[in-house]
C-alpha positions in Angstrom: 0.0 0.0 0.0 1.1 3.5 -0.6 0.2 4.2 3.0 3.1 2.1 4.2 5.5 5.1 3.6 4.3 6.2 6.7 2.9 3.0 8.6 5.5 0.3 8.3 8.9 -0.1 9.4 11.1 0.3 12.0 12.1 4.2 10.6 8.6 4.9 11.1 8.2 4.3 15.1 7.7 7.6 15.2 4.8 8.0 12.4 2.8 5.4 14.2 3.2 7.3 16.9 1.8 9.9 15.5 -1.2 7.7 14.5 -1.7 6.6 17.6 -2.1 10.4 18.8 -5.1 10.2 16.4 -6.4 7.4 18.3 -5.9 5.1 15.2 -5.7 1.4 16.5 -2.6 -1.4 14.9 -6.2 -2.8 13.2 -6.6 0.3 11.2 -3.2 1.1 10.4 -3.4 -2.3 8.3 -5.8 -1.4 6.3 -6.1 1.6 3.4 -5.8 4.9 4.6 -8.3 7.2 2.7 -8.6 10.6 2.6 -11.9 12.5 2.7 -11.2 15.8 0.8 -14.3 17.9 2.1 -15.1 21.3 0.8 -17.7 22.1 4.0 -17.8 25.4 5.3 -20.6 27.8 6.7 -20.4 30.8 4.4 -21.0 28.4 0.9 -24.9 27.4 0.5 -23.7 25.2 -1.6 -21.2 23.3 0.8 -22.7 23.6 4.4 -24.7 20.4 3.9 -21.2 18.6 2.9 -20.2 17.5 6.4 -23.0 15.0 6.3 -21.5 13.9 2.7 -19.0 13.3 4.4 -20.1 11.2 7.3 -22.3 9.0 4.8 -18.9 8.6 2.6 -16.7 7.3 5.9 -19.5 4.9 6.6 -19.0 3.9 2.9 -15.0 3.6 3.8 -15.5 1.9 6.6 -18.3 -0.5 5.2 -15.6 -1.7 2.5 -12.9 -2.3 4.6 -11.0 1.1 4.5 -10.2 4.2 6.6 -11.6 7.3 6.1 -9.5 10.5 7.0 -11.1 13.8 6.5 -9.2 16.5 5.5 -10.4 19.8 4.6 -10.4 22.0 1.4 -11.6 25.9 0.4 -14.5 27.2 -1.4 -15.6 30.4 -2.5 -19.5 30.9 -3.4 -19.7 33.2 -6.3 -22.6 34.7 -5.8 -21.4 36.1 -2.5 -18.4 37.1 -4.2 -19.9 38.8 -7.3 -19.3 42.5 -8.1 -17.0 43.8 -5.6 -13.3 43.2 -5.5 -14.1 39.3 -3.7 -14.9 38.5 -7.2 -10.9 38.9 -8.1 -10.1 36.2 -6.0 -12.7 33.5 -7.1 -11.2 31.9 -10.1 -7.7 31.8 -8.7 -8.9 29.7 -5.1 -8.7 26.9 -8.3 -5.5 26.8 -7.9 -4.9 27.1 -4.2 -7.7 23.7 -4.0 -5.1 22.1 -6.7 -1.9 22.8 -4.9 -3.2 22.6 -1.4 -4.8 18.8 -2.1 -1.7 18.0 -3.8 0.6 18.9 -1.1 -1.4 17.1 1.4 -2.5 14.2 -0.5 1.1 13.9 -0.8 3.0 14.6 2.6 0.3 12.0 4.2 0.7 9.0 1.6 -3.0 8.0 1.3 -4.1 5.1 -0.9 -7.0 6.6 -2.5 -9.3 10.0 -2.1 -12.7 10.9 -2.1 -13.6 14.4 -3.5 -16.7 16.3 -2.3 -16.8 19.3 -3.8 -20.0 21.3 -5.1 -19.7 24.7 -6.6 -17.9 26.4 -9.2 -14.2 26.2 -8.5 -13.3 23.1 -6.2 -14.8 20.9 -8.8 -12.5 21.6 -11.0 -9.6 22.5 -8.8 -9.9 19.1 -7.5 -9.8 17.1 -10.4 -6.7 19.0 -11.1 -5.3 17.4 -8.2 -6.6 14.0 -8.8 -4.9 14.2 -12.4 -1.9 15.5 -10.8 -1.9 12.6 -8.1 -3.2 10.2 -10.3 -4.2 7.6 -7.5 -7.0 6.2 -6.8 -9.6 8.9 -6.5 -13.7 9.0 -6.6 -16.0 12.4 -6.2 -19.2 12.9 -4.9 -20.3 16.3 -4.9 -22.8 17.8 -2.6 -26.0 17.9 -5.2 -27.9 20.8 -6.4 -30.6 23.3 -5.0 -33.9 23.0 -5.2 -35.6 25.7 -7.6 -37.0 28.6 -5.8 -40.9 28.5 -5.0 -43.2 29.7 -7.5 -43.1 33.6 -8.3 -45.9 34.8 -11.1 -46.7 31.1 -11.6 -43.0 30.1 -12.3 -40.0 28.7 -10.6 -37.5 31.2 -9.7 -33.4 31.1 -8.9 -30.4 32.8 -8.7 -30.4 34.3 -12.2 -33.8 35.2 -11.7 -33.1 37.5 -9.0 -29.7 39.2 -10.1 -32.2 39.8 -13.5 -35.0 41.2 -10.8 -32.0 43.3 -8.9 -32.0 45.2 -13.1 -35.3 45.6 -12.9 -35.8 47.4 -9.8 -33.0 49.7 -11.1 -35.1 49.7 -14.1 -38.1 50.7 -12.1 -40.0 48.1 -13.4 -40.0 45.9 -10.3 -40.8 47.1 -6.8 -39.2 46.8 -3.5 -41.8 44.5 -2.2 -41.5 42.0 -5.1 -37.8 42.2 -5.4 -37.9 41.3 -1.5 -40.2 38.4 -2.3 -37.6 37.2 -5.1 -34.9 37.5 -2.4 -36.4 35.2 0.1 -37.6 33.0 -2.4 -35.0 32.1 -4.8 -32.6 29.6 -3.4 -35.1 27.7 -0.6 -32.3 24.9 0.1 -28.7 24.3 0.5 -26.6 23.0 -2.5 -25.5 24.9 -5.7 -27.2 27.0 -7.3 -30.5 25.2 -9.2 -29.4 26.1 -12.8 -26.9 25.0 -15.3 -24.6 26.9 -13.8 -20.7 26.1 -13.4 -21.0 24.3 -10.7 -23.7 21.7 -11.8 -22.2 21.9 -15.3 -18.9 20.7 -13.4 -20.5 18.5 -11.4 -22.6 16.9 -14.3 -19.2 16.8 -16.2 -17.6 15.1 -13.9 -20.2 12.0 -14.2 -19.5 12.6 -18.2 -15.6 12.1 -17.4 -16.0 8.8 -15.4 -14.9 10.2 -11.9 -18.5 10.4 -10.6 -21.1 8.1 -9.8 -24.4 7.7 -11.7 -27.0 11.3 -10.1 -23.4 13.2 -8.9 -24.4 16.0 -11.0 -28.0 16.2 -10.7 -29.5 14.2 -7.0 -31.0 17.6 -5.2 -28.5 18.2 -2.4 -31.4 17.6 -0.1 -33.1 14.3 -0.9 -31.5 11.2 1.4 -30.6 9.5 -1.9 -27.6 12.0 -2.3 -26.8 10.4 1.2 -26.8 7.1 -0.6 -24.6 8.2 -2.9 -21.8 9.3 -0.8 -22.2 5.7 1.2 -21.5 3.8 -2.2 -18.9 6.4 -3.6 -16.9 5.3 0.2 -17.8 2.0 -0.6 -16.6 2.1 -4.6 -13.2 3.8 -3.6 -12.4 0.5 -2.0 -12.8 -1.5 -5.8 -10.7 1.1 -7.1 -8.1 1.1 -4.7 -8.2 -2.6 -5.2 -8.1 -2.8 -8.7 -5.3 0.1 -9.3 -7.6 2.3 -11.7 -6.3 5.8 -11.1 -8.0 9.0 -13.0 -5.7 8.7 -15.8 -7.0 5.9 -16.3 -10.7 7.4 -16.6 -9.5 11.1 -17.4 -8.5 9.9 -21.3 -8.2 11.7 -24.5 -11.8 10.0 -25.6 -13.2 11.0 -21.7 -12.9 14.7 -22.4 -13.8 14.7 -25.7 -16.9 12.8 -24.8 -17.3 15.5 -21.7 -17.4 18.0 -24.2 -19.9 16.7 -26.3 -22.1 16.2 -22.9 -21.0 19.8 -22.5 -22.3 20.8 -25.8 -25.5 18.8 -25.2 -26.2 20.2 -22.0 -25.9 23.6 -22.6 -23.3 23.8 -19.9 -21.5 26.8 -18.6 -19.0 28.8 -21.0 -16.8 27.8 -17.7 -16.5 24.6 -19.0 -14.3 26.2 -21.4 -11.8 27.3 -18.7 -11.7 24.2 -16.4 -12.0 21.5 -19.0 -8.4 22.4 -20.9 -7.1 22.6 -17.2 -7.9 19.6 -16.0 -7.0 18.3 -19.0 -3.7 19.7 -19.2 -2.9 18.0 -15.4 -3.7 14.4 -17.5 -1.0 15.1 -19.4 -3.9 15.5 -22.2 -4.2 18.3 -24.8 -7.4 19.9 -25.0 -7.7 23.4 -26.8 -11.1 25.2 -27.9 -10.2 24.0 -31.5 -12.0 21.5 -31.2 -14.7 22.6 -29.3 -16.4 23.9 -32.9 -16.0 20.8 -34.6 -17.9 18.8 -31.9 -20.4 21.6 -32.0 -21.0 20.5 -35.2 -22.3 17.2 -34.4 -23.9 18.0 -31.3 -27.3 18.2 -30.8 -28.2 20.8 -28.4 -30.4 18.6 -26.3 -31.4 20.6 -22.7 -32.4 24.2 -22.2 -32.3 24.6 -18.3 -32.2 27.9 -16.1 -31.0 30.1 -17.2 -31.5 29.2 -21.4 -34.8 27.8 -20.1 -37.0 27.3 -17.5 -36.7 24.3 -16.2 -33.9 22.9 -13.2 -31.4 20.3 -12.3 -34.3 18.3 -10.0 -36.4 18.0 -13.5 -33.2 17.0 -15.7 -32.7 14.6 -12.4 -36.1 13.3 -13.0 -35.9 12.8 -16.7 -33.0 10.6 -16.1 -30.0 12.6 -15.5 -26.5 12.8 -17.5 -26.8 9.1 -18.2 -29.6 9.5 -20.5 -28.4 12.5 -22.0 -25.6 10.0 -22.7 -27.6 7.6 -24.0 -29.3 10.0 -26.2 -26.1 11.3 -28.1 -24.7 7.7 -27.9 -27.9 7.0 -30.2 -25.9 9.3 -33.3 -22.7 7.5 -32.4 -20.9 10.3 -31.0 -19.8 8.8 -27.8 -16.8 6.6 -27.1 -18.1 4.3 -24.7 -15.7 1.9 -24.3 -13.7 3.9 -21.8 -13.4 2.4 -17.7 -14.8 4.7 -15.1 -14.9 5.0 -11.5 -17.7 2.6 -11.5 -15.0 0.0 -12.6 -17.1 -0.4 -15.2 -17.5 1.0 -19.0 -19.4 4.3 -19.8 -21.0 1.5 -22.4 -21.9 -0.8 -19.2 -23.3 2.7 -17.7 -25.5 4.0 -19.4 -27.3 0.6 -20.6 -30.9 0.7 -19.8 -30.6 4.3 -18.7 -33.5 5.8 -20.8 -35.1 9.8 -21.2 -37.9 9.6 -19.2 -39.3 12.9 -19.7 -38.9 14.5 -23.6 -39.9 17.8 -22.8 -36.6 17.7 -20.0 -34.1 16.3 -22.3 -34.6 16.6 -26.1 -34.3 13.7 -28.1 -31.9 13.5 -30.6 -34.2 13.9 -33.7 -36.1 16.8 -31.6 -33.3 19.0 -30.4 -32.9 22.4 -29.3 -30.5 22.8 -31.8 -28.5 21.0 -34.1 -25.3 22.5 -33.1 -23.8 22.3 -29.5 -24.6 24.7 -26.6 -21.7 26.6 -26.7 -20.0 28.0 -29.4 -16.3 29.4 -29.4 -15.7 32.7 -32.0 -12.8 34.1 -33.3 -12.1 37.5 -35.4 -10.2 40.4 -35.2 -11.3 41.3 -31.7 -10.2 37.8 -30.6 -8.0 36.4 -32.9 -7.4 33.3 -30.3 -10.9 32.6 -29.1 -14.0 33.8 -27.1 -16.8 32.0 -25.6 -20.4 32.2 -25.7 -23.2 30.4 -24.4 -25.2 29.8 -27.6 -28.0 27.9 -25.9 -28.8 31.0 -23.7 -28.7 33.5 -26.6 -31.9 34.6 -28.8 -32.6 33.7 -31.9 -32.5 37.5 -33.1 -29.0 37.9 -31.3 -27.1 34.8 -33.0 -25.9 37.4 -35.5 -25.7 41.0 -34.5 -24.0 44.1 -35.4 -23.7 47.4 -33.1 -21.5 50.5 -31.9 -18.9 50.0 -29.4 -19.5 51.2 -26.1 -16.1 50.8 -24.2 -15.9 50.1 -20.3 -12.7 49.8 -18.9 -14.4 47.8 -15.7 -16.8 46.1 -15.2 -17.8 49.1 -12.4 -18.0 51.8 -14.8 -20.3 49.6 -16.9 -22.6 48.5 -14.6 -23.1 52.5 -13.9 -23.7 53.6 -17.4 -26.3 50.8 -17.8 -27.7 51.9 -14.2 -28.1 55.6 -16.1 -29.9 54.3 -19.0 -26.9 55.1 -21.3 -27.0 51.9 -23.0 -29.6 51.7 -25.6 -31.0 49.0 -28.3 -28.4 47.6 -30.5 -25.3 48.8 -28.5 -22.3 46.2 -28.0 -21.4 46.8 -24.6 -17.0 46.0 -24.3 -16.1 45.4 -20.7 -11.8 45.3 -21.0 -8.8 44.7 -18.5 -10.6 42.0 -16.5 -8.9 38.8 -17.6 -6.7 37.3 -15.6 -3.8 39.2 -16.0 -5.6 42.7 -15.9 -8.3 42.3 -13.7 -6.4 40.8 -12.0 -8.1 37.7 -11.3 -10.7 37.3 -14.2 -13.8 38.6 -12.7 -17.3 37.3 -13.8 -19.6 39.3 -15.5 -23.0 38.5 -13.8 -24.2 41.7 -12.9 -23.7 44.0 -15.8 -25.5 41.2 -18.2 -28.2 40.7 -15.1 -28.8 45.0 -15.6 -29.3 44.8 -18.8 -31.8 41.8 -19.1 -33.4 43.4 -16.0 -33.9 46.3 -18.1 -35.5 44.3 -21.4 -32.6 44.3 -23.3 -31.3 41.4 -23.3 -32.6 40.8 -26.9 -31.0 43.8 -28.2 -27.7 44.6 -26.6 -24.4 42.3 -27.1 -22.0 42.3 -24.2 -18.1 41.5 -24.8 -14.9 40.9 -22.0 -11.9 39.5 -21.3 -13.5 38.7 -18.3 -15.7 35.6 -18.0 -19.3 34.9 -17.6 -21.4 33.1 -15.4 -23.2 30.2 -16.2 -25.8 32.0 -14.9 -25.5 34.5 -17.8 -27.8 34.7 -20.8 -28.0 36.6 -24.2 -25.3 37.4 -26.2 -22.2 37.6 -23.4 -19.2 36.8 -25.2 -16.7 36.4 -22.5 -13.0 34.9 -22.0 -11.7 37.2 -24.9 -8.2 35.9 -26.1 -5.9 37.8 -25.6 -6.8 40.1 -22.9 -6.4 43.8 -22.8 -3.8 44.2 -20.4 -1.2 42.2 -22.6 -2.1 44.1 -26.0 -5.2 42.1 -27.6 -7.2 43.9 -30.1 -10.0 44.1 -27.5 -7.6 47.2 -25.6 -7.5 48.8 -28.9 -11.3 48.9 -29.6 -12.6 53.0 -29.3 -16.1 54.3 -28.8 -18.7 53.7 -31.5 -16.6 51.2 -33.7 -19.1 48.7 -35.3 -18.9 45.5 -34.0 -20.1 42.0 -35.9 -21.2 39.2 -33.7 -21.9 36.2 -36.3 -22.8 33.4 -33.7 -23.4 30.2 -36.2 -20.7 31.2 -38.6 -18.1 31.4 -35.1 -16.6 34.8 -35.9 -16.3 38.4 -34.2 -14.9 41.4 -35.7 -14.3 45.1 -35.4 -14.7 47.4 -38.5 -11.3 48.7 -38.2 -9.1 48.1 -41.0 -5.4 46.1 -40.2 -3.5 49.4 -40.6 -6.0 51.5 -38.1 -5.4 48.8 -35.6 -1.9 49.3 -35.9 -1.8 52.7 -35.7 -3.7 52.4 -32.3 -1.7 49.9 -31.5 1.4 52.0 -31.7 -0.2 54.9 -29.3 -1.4 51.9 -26.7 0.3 51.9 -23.4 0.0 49.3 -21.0 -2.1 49.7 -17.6 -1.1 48.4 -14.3 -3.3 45.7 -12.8 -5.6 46.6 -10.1 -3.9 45.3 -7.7 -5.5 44.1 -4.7 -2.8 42.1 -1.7 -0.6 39.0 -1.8 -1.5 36.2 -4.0 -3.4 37.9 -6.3 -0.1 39.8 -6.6 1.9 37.3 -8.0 -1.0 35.3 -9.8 -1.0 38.7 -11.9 2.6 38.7 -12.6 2.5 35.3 -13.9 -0.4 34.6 -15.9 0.0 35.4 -19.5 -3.3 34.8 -21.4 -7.1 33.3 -21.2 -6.8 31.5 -24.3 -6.9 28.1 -21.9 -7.8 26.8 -18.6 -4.2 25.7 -18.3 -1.8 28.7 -18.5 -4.3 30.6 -15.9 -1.7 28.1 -13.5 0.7 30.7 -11.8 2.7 27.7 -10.9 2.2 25.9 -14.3 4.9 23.5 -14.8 
């Protein structure tokens, strides 16, 4: 066993010592030690129900012969952290979960992990460390929301309510109803009830093999996510067993066939950012090339909050990601031949695993669209790439063209929307707030939640080098490559420049001839970061671009 680094031999007296201050007895030491990376905390809605994850994946441990340890790891909640300088910090805690795990997944020598996670960055953080570690390693995450109870004869949520906080600015929404919104909208713990980053992480983490059939969509508060933590402690044990390690799982085929869930699902432009990541920590390559060319192919099969208006409980009624699965494996597009955590084929899987509900998950001669969810657009604005959520966008928006109006933050555009200066047909350009410039890559939640407050959200693009919630709809074009503060052609964009948005034919442009662009290009001078303390202080003098998931790693290697 790995574990006997620090159990076995004379040389390690003192380690069993050390064990024995844990009250661990000589019968545990000879068994598998494994360690119970929980994400719990009390300021995360979607993580304070995780210590009884937790418990119910120990009694799995325990059941199958092992020993749990839990050991603890940060979360951030987004929505908490939106629109204020918290919001720096939120994609970077990624890479303090990746490190962090790695460090002490490795000083203490355990056999085998289980991950619970649940919102937007530990997911992915942590399967950057279980790539990285590469032993034997199983999630469980803590489950989604319920949807908020019904408001004007609808289900409500998060989106819902940033959207109502643009319409009281609006004044088209009182303070009475906007109250009612606010204690209405997320009834439950768990992450937020959309297909948001977090669920779309958590959902593609069942697509990748590394989660258990319902990880992605079993509402945080029904007892059978309870039962899945018990069998994810339990199924560590045949893993640990049989030697299968993520690298194993996490293939070239497994993330290919997670993006084409992606596409399918209408998952979070996020996706876009953690997917390459995690990737890159396989030791696979995965850039947004081919993101377009699975697109293709790709039925567009689920419109949930906020493309639609239905939740993760219904897509966890109609069946769940297994059934999408099943759906797209229908066409052919799947490799299914791949293990998975379950010790078991994605083929072996998904058998039998049917859509129960039509309406819930298209089929795949009835979809949404033909194309995939997400689209990824290049052009003289972003000659590497940009990312929108196609699902989300209206129809009359999938091609659009409009006069620049330039923010250099997202605070100064949230204010001229708040003034009514932003009118039908603009294209609203929010700049220096990637990673590098931001710094810290802020989302852009709130200035697309004014404007679709205000009615607009069919009539006004939105462009950034920041990123966008999966929360966001309409056409937000986010995670513009490369970002204004190292010279992209976004920084270079002036006031009332027509912009093109061309959604189905993948491109973005500016109306700005080669040699104009140069000639501002000559007269640009960089801007320092707005810098805020310490880590976020060297994350900005390191990072170099938001083309991928993987170079936002200040300690990439």
């Amino acid at each position: 066993m790995r574990s006997d680094n620090v159990k076995k031999g004379v040389e390690r007296a003192p380690h069993r010592s050390l064990f024995n201050a844990l009250g661990m007895t000589e019968e545990e030491l000879e068994r598998p030690l494994i360690g119970v990376v929980c994400s719990y905390n009390e300021i995360v809605p979607g993580h304070m129900n995780l210590d009884k994850i937790s418990e119910a994946v120990k009694k799995g441990v325990y059941l199958a012969g092992g020993v749990p340890v839990e050991v603890p790891a940060i979360a951030v909640c987004d929505g908490i952290a939106m629109n204020h300088t918290g919001m720096k910090y939120s994609l970077v805690t990624r890479e303090l979960i990746a490190d962090s795990t790695e460090c002490l997944a490795t000083a203490h020598q355990f056999d085998g992990l289980v991950m619970i996670p649940n919102c937007d960055k530990n997911v992915p953080g942590l399967l950057m460390a279980a790539a990285r570690l590469n032993i034997p390693t199983i999630f469980v995450s803590g489950g989604p929301m319920l949807a908020g109870k019904k408001l004007n004869g609808k289900k409500t949520c998060l989106s819902s309510l940033f959207e109502a906080v643009g319409q009281y600015n609006a004044g088209t929404l009182d303070a009475a109803h906007l109250e009612e919104f606010e204690e209405k909208a997320c009834p439950t713990c768990g992450s937020c009830s959309g297909m948001y980053t977090a669920n779309s992480m958590n959902c593609l983490t069942e697509a990748l093999g590394m989660g258990l059939r319902g990880n992605g969509t079993i509402p945080a508060v029904y007892s059978a996510r309870i039962r899945l933590a018990k069998h994810a402690g339990m199924k560590i044990m045949e893993l640990v067993e049989k030697n299968i390690k993520p690298r194993d799982i996490m293939t070239p085929a497994a993330f290919k066939n997670a993006m084409t869930v992606d596409m399918a699902l209408g998952c979070s432009t996020n996706s876009m950012l953690h997917l390459p990541a995690i990737a890159h920590e396989a030791g696979v390559e995965l850039n947004l090339e081919i993101a377009n060319e699975i697109s293709k192919y790709t039925p567009n099969l689920c419109h949930l909050a906020p493309a639609g208006s239905t939740f993760m409980e219904d897509l966890d009624d109609a069946g769940g990601v297994y059934a999408v699965m099943n759906e797209l494996d229908s066409l052919g597009i799947l490799d299914t031949t791949g293990i998975t955590c379950t010790g078991k084929t994605i083929k072996e899987n998904i058998a039998g695993c049917v859509n129960l509900d039509p309406e819930i998950i298209r089929p795949v001669d009835n979809p949404y669209m033909k194309t995939g969810g997400i689209a990824v657009l290049k052009g003289n604005i972003a000659p590497d790439s940009c990312v929108v959520k196609a699902a989300a966008v209206a129809p009359e928006m999938m091609t659009h063209t409009g006069p620049a109006r330039v923010f250099d933050s997202e605070d100064d555009a949230i204010k001229a929307i708040r003034a009514g200066k932003i009118v039908k047909g603009d294209v609203v350009v929010i700049r220096y707030e990637g990673p590098k410039g931001g710094p810290g890559m802020r989302e852009m939640l709130s200035p697309t939640s004014e404007i679709a407050g205000m009615g607009l959200d069919k009539d006004v693009a939105l462009i950034t080098d920041g990123r966008f919630s999966g929360a966001t709809r309409g056409a937000s074009i986010g995670h513009v490559s490369p970002e204004a503060a190292v010279g992209g052609p976004i920084a270079l964009i002036e006031e009332g420049d027509m912009i093109s948005i061309d959604i189905p034919n993948n491109k973005i442009n500016v109306a700005v001839d080669d040699a104009t662009l140069e000639a501002r290009r000559a007269k640009w001078q960089p801007r320092e970061p707005r810098i805020t303390t310490g880590y976020l202080r060297r994350y900005a003098a390191q990072v170099t671009s938001a083309n991928t998931g993987a170079v936002l790693q200040p300690n990439d290697k």
